[in-house]
C-alpha positions in Angstrom: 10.4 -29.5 43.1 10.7 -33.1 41.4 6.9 -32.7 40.4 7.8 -29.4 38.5 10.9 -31.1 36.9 8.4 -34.4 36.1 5.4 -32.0 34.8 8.2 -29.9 32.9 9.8 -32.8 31.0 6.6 -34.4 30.1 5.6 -31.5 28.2 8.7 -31.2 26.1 7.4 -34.1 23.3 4.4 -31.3 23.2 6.4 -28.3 22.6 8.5 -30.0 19.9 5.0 -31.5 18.2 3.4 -27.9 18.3 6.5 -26.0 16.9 6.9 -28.7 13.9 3.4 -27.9 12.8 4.0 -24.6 12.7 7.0 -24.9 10.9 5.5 -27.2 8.4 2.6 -24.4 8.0 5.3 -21.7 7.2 7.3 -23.7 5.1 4.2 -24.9 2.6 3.5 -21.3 2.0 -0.1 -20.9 4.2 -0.9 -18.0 5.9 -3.1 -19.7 8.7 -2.7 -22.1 10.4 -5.7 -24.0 9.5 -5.6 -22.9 6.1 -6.1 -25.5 3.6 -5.4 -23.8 0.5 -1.3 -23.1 -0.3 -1.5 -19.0 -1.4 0.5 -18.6 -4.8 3.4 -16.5 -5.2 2.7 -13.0 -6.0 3.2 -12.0 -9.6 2.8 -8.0 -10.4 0.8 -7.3 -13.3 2.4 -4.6 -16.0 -0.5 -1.7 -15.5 -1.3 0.4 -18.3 -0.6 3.8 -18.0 -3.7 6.5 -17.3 -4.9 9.3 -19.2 -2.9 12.3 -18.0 -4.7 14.1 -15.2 -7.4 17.0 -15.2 -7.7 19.7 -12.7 -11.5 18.1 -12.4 -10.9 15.2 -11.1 -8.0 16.0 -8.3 -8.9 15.6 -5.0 -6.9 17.1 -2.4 -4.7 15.4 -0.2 -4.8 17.4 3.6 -0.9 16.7 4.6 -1.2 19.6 7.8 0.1 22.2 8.2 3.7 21.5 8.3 3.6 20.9 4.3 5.0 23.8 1.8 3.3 22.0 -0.9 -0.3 20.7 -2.2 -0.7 16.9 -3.2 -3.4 15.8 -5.0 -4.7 12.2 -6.4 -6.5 12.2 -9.6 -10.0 9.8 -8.8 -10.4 8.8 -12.3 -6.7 7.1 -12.2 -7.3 5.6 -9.2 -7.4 1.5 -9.4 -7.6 -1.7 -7.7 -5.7 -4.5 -9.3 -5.9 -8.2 -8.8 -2.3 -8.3 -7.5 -3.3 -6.3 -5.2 -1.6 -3.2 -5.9 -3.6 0.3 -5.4 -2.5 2.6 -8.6 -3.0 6.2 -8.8 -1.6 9.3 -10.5 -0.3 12.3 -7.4 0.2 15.7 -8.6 2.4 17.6 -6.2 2.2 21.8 -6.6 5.0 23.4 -4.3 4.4 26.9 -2.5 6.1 28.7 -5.9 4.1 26.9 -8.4 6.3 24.0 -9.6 4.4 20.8 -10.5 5.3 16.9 -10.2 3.1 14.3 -11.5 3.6 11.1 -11.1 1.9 7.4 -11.7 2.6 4.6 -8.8 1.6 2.2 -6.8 1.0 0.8 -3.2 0.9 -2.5 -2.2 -0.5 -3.1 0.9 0.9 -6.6 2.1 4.3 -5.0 2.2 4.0 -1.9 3.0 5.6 -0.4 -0.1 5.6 1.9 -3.1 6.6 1.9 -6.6 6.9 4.9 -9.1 5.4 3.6 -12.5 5.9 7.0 -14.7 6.8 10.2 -14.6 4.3 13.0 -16.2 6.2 15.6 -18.7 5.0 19.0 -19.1 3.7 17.9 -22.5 1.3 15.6 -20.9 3.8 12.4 -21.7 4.1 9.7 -19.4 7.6 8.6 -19.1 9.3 5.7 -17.3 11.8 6.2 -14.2 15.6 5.3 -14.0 14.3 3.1 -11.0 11.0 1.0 -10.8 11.7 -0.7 -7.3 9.9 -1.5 -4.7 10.4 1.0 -1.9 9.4 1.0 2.1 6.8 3.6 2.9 8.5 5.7 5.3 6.3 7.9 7.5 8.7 11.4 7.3 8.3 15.0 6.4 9.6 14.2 2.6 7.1 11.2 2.2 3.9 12.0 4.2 1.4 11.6 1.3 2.5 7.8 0.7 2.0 7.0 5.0 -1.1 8.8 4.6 -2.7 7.0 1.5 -1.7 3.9 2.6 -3.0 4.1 6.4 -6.0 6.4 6.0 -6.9 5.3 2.8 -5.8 2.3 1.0 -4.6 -0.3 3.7 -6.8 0.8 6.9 -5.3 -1.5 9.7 -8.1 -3.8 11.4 -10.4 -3.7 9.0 -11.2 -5.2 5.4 -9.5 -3.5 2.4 -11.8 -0.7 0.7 -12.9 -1.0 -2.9 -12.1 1.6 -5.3 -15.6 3.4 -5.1 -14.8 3.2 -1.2 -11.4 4.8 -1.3 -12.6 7.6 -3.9 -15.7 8.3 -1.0 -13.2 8.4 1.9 -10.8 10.4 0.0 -13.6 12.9 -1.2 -15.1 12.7 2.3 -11.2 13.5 4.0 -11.2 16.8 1.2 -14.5 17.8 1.8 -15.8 17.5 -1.4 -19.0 15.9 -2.7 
């Protein structure tokens, strides 16, 4: 038992060396711990709003068989931005014909959305009360944001896709060409 105590206090300076590094690694900003490089802070860039959308270029969204209403994403609004943010117009058609369209954004990192505009029925983009951040919650209400971002725009274990990659998958998930 005094051998256990010995071998146990001798390793204390170690514990206390190995957490202070990796305190001093989380407090410089790094993201690894043998990172050299100290990553910026993120800065959002102000995105320019898209054309408004065109039956042509929507590509179904399948959200099962549980949903009462049709979402699409339109490919030709669909970017990659260098902060990182994945922007794309959704039009959502309900069972009796009533139409949303909206422009937003996901960020991957975080896990979060953000509504840029609002489409008008005269083909105006227009800007919300509220352009927070939000959590992407996987529920009934918001499936299509828990499905773009995990089957198509933040895949976990494995390397972000590019635009032309996320178009493919998204075409491929539709069944379209």
């Amino acid at each position: 038992m005094d051998a256990v105590s010995r071998l146990a206090r001798s390793c204390v300076p170690f514990f206390f060396a190995a957490a202070s590094v990796v305190l001093v690694g989380c407090a410089s900003g790094r993201t690894a711990l043998f990172e050299d490089e100290v990553m910026p802070a993120w800065k959002e860039i102000e995105p320019e709003f898209p054309a408004f959308p065109e039956r042509a270029h929507l590509i179904p969204l399948d959200m099962g068989t549980e949903s009462t209403s049709s979402s699409y994403i339109d490919e030709k609004s669909l970017t990659l931005a260098g902060d990182g943010i994945v922007r794309f117009t959704l039009v959502v058609r309900s069972a009796g014909g009533a139409q949303n369209v909206s422009f937003e954004g996901v960020r991957c990192e975080t896990a979060e959305r953000k509504l840029y505009a609002i489409g008008r029925n005269d083909r105006e983009w227009i800007k919300p009360r509220s352009d927070e951040w939000r959590r992407i919650s996987d529920n009934a209400f918001n499936r299509q944001y828990a499905l773009l971002a995990k089957d198509f725009f933040c895949p976990a274990g494995s390397i972000r896709p590019d635009r032309d990659g996320i178009v493919r998958s998204l075409r491929q998930a539709a069944g379209l060409r």
